[in-house]
N, CA, C and O atoms as CSV, one atom per row, in Angstrom:
chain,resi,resn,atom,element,x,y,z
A,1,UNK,N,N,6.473,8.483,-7.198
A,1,UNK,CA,C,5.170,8.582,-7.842
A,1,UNK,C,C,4.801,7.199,-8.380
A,1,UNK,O,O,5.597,6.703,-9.177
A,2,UNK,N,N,3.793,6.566,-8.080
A,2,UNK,CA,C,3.388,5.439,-8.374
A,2,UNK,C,C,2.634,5.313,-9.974
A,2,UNK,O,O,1.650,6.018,-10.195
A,3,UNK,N,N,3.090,4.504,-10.908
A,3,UNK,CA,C,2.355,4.280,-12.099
A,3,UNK,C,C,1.085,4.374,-11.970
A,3,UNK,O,O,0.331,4.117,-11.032
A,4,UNK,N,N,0.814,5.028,-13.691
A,4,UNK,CA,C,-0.971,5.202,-13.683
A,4,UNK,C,C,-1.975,4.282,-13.290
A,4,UNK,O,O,-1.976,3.082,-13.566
A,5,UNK,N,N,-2.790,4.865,-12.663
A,5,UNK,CA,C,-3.812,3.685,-12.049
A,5,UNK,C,C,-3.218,3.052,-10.625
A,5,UNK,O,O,-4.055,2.194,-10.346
A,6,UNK,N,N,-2.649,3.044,-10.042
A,6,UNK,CA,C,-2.220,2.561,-8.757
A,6,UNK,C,C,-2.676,3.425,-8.124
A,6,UNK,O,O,-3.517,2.952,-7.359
A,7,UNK,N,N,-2.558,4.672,-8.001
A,7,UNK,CA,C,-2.894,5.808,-6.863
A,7,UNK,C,C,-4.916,6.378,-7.163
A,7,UNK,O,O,-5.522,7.125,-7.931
A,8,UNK,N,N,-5.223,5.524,-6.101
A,8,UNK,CA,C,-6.688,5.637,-6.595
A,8,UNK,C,C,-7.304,7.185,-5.785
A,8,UNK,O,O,-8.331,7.748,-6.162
A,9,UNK,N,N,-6.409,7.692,-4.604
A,9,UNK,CA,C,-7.035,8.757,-4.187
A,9,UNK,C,C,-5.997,9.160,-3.036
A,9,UNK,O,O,-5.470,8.366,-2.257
A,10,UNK,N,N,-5.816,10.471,-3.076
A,10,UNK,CA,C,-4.352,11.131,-2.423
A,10,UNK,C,C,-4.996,12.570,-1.569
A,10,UNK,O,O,-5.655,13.440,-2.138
A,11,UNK,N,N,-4.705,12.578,-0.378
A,11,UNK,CA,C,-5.601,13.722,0.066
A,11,UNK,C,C,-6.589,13.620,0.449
A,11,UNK,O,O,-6.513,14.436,1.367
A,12,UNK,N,N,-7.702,13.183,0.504
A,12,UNK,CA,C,-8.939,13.213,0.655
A,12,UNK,C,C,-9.818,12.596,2.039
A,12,UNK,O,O,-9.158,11.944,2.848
A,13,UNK,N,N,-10.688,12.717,2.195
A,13,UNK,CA,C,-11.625,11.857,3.406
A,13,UNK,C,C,-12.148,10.937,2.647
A,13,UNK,O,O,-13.016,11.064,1.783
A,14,UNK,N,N,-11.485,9.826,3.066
A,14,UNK,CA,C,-12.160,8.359,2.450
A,14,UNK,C,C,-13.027,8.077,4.156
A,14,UNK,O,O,-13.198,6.866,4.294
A,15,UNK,N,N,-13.296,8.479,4.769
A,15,UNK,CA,C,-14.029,8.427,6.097
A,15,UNK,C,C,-12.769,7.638,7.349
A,15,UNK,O,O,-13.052,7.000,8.363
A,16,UNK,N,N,-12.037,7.819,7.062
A,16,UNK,CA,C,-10.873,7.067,8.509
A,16,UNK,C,C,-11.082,8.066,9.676
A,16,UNK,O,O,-11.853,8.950,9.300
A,17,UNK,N,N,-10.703,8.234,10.866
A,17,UNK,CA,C,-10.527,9.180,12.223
A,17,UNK,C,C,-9.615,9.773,11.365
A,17,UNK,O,O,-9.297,9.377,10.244
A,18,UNK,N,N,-9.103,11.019,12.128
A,18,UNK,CA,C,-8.015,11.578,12.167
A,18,UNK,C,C,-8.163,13.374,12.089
A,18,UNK,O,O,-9.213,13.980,11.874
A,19,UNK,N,N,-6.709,14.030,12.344
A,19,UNK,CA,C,-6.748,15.532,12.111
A,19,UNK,C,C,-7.447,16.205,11.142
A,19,UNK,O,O,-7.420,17.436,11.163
A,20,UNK,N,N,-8.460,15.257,9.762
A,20,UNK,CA,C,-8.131,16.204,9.082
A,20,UNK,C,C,-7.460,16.937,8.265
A,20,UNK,O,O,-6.372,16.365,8.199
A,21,UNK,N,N,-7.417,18.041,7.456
A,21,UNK,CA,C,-6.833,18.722,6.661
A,21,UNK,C,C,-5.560,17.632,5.795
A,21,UNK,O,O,-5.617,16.407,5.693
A,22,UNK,N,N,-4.608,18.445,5.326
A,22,UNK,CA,C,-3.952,18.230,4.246
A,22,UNK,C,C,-3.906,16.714,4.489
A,22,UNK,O,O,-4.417,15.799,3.843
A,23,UNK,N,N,-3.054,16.701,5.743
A,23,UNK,CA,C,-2.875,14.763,5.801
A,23,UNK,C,C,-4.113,13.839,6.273
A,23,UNK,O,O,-4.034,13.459,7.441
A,24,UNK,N,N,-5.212,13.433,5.561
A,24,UNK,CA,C,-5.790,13.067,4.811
A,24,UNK,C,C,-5.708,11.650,4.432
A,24,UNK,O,O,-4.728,11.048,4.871
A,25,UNK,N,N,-6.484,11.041,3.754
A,25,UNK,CA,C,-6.489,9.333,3.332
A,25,UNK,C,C,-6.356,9.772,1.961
A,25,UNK,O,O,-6.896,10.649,1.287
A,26,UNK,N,N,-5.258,8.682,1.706
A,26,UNK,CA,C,-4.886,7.694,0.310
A,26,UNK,C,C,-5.457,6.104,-0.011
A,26,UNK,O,O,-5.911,5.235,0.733
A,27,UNK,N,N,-5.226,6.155,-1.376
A,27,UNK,CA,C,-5.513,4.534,-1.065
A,27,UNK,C,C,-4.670,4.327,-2.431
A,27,UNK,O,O,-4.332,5.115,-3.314
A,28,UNK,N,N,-4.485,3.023,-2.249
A,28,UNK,CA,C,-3.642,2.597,-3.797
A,28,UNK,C,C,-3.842,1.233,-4.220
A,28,UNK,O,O,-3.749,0.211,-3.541
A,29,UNK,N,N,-4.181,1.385,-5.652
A,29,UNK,CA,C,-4.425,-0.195,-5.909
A,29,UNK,C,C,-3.113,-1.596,-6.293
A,29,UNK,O,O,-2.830,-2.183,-7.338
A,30,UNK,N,N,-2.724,-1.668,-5.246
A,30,UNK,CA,C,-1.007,-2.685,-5.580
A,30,UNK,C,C,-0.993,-3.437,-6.806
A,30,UNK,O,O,-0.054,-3.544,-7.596
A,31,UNK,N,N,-2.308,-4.019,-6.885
A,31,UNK,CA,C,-2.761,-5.221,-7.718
A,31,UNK,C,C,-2.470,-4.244,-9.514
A,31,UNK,O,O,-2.597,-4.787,-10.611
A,32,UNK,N,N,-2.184,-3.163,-9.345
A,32,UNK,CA,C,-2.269,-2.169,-10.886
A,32,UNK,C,C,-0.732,-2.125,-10.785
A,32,UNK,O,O,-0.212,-2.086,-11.900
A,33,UNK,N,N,0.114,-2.120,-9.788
A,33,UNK,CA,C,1.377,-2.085,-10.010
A,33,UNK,C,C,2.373,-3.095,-10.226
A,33,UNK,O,O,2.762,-3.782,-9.282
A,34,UNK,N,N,2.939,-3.285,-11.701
A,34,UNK,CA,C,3.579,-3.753,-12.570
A,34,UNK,C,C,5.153,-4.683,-11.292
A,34,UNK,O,O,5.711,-5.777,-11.371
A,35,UNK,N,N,5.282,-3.614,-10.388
A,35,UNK,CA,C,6.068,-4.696,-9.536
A,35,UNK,C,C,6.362,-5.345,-8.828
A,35,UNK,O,O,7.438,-5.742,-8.381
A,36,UNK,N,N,4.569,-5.649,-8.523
A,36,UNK,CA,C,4.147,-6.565,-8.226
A,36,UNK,C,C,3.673,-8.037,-8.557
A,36,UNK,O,O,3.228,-8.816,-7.714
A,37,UNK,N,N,3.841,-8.328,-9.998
A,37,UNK,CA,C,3.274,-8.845,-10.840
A,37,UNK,C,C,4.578,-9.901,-11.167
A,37,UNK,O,O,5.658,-9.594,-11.672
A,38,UNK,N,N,4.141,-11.170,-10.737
A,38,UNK,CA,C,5.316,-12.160,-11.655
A,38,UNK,C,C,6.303,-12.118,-10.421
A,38,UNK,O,O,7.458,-12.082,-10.846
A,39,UNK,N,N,6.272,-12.114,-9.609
A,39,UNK,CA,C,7.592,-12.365,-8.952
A,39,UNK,C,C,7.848,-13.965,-8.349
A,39,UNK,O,O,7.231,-14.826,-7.722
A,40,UNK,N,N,9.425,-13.710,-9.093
A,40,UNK,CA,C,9.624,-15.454,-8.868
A,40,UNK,C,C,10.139,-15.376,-7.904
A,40,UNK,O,O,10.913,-14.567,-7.394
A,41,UNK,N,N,9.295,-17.060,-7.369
A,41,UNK,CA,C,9.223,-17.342,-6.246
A,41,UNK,C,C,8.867,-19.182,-6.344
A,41,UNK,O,O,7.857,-19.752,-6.755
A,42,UNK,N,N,10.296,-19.803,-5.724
A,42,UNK,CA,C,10.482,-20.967,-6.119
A,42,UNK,C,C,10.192,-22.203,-4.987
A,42,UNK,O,O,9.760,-23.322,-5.265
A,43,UNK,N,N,10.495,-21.769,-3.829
A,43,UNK,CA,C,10.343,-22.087,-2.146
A,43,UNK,C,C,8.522,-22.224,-2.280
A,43,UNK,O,O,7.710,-21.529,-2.890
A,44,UNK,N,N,8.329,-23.673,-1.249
A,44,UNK,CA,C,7.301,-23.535,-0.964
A,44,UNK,C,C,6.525,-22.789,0.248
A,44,UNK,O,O,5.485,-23.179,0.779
A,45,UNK,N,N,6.997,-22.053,0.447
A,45,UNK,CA,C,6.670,-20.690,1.563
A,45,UNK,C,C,7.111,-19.751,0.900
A,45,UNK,O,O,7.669,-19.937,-0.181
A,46,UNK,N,N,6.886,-18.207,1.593
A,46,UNK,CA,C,7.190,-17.130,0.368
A,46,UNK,C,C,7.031,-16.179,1.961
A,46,UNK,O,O,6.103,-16.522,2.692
A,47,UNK,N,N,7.490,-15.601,2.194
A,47,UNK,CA,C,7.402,-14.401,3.721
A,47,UNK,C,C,7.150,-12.907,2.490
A,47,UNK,O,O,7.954,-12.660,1.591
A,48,UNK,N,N,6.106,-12.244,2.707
A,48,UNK,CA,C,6.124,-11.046,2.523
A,48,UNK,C,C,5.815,-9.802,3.282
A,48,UNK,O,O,4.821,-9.755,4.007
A,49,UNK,N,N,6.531,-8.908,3.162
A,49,UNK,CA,C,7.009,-7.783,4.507
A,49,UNK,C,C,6.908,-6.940,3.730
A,49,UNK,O,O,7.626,-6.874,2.732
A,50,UNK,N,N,5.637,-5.784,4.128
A,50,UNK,CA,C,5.068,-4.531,4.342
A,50,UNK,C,C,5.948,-3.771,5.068
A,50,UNK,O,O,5.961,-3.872,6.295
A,51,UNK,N,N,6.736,-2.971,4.449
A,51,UNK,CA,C,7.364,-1.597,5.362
A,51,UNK,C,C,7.054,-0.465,4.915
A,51,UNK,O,O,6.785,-0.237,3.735
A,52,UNK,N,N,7.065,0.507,6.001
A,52,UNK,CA,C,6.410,1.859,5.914
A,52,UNK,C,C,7.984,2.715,5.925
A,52,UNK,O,O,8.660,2.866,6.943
A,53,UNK,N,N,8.278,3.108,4.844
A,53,UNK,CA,C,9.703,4.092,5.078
A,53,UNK,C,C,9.603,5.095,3.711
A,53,UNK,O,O,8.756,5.156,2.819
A,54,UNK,N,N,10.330,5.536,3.854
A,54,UNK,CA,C,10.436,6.872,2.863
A,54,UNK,C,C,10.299,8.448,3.614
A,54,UNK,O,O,9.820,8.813,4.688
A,55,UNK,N,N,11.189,9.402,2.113
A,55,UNK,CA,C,11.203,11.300,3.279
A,55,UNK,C,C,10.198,11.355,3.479
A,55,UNK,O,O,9.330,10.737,2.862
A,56,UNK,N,N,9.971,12.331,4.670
A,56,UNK,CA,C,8.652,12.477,5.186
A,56,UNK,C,C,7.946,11.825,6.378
A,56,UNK,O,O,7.387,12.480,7.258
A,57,UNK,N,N,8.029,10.104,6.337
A,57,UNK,CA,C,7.838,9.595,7.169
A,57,UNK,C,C,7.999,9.543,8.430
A,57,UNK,O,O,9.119,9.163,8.770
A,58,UNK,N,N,7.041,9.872,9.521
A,58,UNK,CA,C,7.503,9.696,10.603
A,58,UNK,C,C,7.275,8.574,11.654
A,58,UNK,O,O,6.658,7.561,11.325
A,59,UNK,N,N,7.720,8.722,12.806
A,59,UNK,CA,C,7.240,7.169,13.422
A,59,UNK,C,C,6.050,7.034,13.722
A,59,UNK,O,O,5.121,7.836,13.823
A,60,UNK,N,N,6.183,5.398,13.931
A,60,UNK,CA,C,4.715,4.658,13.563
A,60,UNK,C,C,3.617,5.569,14.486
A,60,UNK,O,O,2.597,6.014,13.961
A,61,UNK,N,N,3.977,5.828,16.103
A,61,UNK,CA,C,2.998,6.241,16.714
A,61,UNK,C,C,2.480,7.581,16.222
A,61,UNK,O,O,1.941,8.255,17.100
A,62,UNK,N,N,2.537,8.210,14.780
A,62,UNK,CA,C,2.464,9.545,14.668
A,62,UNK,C,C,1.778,8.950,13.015
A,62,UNK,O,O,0.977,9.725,12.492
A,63,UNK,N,N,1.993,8.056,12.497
A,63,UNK,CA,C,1.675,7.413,11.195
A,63,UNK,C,C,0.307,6.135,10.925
A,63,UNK,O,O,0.409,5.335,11.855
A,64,UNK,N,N,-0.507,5.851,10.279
A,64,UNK,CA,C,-1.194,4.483,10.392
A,64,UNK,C,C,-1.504,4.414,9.008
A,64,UNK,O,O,-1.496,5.423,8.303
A,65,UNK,N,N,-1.888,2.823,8.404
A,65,UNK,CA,C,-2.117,2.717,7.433
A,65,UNK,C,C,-2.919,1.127,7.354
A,65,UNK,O,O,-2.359,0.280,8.050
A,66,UNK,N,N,-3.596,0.865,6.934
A,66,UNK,CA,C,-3.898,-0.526,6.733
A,66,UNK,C,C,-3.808,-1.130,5.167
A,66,UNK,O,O,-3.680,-0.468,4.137
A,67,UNK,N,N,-3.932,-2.837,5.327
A,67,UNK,CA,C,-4.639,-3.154,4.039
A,67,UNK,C,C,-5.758,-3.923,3.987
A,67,UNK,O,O,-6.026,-4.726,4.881
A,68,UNK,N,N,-6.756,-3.677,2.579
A,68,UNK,CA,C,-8.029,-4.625,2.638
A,68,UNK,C,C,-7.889,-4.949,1.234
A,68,UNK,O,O,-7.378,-4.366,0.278
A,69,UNK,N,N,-8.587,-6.221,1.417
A,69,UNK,CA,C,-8.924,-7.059,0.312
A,69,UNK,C,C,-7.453,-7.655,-0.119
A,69,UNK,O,O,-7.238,-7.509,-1.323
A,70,UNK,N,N,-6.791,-8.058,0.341
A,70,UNK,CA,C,-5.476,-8.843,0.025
A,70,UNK,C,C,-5.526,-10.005,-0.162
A,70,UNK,O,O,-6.006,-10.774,0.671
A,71,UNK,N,N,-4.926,-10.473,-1.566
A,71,UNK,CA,C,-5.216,-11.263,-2.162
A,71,UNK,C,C,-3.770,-12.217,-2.974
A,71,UNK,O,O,-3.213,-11.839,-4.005
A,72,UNK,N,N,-3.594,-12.835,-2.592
A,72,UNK,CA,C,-2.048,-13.592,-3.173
A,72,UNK,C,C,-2.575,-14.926,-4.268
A,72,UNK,O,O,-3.436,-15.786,-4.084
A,73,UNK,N,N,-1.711,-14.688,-5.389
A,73,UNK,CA,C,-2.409,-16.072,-6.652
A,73,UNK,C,C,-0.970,-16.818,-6.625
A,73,UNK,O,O,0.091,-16.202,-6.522
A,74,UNK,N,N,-1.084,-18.317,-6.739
A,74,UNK,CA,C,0.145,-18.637,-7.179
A,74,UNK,C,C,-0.160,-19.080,-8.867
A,74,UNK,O,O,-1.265,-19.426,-9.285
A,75,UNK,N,N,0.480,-19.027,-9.292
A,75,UNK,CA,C,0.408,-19.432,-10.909
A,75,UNK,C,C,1.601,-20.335,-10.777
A,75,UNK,O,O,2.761,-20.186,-10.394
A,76,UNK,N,N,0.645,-21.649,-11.389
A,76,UNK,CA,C,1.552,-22.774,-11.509
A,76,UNK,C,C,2.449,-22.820,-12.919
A,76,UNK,O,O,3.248,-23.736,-13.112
């Protein structure tokens, strides 16, 4: 379960294709989640990797998800 304010909408038709019913569009705001925030990072390159895993999950050709508005700050 993601901290308050991260999970902006669970279930619903945010307008994507798809089946329909229960499974449905989510969306979540990362930028509200706390562990995301501050991570040290000392290298002048930084690789960050999006994985899709957890129960439930099935493979990709049966799963989709995107992201928008992604946004990386460095704080000097």
């Amino acid at each position: 379960m993601p901290p308050a304010g991260v999970e902006l909408a669970r279930h619903v038709d945010l307008g994507f294709g798809g089946p329909g019913g229960f499974y449905t569009d989510s969306a979540y705001d990362m930028g509200a989640d706390p562990q995301f925030h501050n991570i040290p990072h000392t290298a002048p390159t930084a690789t960050i990797a999006f994985t899709l895993e957890g129960e439930g999950v099935q493979t990709l050709d049966d799963e989709s998800w995107a992201i928008d508005n992604l946004k990386l700050i460095s704080n000097p």
